[in-house]
C-alpha positions in Angstrom: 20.1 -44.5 5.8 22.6 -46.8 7.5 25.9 -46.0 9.3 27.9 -47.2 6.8 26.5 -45.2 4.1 26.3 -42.4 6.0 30.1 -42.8 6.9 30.6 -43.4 3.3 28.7 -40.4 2.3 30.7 -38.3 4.5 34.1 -39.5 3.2 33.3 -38.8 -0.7 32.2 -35.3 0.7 35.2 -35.0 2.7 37.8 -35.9 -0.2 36.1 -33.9 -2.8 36.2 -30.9 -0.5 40.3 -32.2 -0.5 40.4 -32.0 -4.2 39.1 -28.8 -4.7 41.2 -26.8 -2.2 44.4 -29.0 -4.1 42.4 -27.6 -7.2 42.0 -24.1 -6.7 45.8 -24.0 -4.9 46.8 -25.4 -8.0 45.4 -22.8 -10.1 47.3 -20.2 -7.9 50.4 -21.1 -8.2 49.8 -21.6 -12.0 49.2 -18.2 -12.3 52.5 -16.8 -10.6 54.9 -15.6 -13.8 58.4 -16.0 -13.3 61.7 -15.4 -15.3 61.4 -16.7 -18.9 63.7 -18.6 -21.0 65.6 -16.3 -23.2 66.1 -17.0 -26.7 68.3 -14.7 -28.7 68.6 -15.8 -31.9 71.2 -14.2 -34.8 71.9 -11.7 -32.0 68.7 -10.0 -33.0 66.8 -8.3 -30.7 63.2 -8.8 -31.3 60.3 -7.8 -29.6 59.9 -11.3 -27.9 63.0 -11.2 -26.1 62.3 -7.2 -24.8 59.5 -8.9 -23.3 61.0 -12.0 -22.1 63.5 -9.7 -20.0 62.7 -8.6 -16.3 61.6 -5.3 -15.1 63.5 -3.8 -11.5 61.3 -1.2 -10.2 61.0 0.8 -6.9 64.3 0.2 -5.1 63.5 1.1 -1.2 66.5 1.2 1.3 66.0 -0.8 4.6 66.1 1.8 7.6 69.5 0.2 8.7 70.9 0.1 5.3 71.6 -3.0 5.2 68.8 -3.9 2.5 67.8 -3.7 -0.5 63.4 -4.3 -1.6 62.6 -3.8 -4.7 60.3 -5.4 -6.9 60.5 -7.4 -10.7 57.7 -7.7 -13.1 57.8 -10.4 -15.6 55.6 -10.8 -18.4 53.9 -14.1 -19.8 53.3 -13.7 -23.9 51.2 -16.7 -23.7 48.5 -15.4 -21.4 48.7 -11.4 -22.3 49.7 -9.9 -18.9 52.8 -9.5 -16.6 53.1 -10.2 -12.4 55.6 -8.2 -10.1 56.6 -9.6 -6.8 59.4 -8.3 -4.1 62.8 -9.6 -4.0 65.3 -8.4 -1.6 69.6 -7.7 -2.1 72.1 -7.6 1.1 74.0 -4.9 1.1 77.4 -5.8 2.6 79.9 -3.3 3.7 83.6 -4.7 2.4 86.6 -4.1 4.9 88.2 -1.8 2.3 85.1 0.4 3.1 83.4 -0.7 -0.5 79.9 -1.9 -1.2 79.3 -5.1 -2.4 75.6 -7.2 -2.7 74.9 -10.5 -1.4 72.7 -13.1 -3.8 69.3 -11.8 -4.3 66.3 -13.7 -2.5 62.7 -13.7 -3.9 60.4 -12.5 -1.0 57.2 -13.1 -2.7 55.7 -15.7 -4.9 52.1 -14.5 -6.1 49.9 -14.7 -9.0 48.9 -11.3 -8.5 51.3 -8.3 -8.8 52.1 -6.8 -5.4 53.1 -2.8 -6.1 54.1 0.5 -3.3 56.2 -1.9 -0.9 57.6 0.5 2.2 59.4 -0.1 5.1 57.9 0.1 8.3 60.3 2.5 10.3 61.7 -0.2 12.2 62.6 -2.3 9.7 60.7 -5.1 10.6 57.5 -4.9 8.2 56.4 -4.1 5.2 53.4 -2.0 3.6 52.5 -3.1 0.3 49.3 -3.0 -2.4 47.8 -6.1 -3.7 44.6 -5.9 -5.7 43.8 -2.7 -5.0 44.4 -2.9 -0.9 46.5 -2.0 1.3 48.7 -5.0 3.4 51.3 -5.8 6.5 53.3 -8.6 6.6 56.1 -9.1 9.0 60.1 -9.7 7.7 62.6 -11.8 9.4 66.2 -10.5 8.5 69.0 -12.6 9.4 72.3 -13.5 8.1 71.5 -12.6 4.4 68.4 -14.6 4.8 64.9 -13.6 5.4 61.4 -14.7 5.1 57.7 -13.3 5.5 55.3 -14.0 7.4 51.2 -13.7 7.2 50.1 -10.7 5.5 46.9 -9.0 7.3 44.9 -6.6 4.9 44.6 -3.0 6.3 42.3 -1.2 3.8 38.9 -2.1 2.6 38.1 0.6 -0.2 35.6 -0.1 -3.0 37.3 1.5 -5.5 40.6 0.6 -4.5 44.1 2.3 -3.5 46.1 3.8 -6.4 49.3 4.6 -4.2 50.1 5.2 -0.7 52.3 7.1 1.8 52.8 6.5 5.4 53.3 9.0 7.7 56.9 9.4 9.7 55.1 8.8 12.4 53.4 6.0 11.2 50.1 7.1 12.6 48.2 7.9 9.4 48.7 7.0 5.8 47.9 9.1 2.7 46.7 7.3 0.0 45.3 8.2 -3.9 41.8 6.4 -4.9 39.2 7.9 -7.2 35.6 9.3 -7.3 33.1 9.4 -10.0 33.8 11.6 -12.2 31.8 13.7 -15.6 31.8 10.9 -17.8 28.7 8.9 -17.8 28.2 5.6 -18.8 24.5 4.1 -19.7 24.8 1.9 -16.5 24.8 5.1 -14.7 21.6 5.9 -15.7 20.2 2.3 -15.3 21.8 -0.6 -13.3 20.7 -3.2 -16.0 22.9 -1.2 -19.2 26.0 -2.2 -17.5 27.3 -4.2 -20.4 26.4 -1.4 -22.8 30.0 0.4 -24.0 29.2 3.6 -24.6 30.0 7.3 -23.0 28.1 10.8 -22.3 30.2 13.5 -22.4 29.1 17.2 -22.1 32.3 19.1 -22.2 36.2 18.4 -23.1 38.6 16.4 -21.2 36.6 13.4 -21.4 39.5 11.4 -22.4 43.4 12.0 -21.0 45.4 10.0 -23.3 45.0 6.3 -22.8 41.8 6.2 -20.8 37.9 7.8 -20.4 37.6 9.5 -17.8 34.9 7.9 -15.8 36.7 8.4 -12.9 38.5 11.3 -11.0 41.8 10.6 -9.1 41.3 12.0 -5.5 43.5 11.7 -2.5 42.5 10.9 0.8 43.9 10.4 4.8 42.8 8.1 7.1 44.2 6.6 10.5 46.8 3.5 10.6 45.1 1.1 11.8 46.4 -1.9 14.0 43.6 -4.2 13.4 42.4 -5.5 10.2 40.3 -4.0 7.4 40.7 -0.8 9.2 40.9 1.9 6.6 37.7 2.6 4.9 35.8 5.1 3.3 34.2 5.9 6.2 37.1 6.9 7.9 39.1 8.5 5.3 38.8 12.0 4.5 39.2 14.0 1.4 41.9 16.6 1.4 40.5 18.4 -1.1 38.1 19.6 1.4 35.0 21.3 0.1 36.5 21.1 -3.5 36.7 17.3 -3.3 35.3 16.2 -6.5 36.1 19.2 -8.3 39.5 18.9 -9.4 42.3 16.2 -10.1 44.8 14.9 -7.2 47.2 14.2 -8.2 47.1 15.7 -11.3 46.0 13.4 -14.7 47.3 11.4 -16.9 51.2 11.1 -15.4 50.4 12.1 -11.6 51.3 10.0 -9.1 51.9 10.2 -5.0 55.3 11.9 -6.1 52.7 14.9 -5.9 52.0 14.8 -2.2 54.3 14.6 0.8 54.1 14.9 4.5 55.5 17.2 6.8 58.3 15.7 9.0 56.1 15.8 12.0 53.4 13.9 10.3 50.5 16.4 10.8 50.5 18.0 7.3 50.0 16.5 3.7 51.4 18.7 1.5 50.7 18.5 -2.3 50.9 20.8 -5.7 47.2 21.1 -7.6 45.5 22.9 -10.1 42.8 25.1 -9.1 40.4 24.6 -11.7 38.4 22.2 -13.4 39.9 19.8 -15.7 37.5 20.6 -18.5 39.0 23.5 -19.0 42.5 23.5 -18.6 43.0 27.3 -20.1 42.2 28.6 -16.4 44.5 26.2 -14.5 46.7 27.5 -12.0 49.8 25.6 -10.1 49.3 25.9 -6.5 51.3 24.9 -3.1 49.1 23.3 -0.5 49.2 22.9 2.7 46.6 20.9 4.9 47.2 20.2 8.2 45.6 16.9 9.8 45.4 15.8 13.0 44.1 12.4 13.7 42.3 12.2 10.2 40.1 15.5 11.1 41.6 18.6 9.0 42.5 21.7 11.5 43.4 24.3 9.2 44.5 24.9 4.8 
């Protein structure tokens, strides 16, 4: 092969390579939804222009009160599905002692809805969920602008993170993921049936509401880690204890985090639960619980 062909080679590998990346970027900002164009036509409101119309969710205060995060889901008819990304509102304090809000600012851009944004407690970061993992990024705040920066992904959990809580300490976070639960499915009794849709169920509440219940919401505690990918199953732990598995947490089909809290030293989740199985529901009992945790190791219930 001679130089120049070899040079030649190189450069057709090199600007196909180019064309891809410009490709594939492409095809991620494509998929970012955004506000629609409204259309309200004979002042009817149909179910076209519900849908067009933004959804404000999760409001979270800035710890000097000076912002506003929040997050807005829009919804694309054309391709079935709806994106939420994080804007932020100044909060100005007014001379006559009133509150007023400063333009809004879009914080994020993505193609793929980012959920659970917190604070860090001094103000400058934020937690967030993004496919199912947990994420950093730093904020710059300044003169009713802000940007941020690279985003580094904390959590690396096969099933994913429902929602999370850090603690006041910001040592440990709490976070809800799942486990299998009585509901089989025929790829659980052979890897090669896992396009079969089909379910084995042996005994009632195999189905809460809108969804089989193939899996079992748990919730788990793990260290806050400074370097990346650091939360894993390895490293998380259970609260449930020796009744992990056993019984819903939080509590299906409506539960949430809103059903566990911290103490205000940081050392104890606290949640409500059900003592008994969710197959039968006749025996369930609200219960109080404490568990105190120290460095992700449980030291007492």
């Amino acid at each position: 092969m001679g130089i120049k062909t070899g040079i030649a080679i190189a450069a057709a590998t090199a600007l196909m390579m180019i064309m891809s990346c410009e490709q594939k970027n492409e095809k991620a900002q494509s998929s970012y939804i955004g506000p629609s164009d409204i259309q309200v036509e004979d002042g009817r409101m149909t179910p076209e222009v519900l849908l067009s119309l933004g959804r404000l969710s999760d409001p979270q205060l800035s710890p000097d009160g000076k912002w506003i995060l929040y997050g807005v889901s829009y919804t694309s008819i054309d391709e079935n599905r709806s994106c939420r990304n994080l804007f932020l509102a100044e909060v100005i304090s007014n001379e006559d002692g009133t509150l007023s809000f400063g333009e809004k600012v879009q914080l994020t851009k993505e193609g793929k809805s980012i959920n659970n944004a917190r604070w860090s407690n001094d103000g400058k970061s934020i937690y967030y969920l993004q496919g199912g993992q947990l994420f950093k990024a730093g904020i710059t705040l300044a003169s009713g602008k802000c940007s941020l920066g690279a985003a580094t992904q904390l959590s690396d959990i096969g099933n994913g993170i429902g929602e999370f809580s850090i603690s006041p300490d910001e040592s440990q976070v709490l976070y809800t993921g799942t486990v299998q639960g009585s509901v089989k499915t025929p790829k659980d009794f052979d890897e090669k049936l896992d396009k079969a849709q089909a379910y084995v169920a042996e005994d009632l509440m195999y189905r809460h509401w809108d969804h089989w219940t193939t899996e079992k919401p748990q919730a788990f505690v793990a260290p806050l880690p400074a370097a990346a990918k650091g939360i894993t199953e390895d490293n998380s732990l259970n609260i449930l204890g020796e009744d992990e598995g056993r019984y819903e947490l939080p509590l299906e089909p409506f539960g949430g985090i809103e059903q566990l809290c911290w103490s205000p030293d940081g050392t104890t989740p606290r949640f409500t639960s059900t003592r008994s199985s969710p197959e039968k529901p006749s025996a369930s009992r609200w219960m109080a619980v404490m568990t105190p945790i120290l460095y992700g190791v449980r030291t007492g219930s």
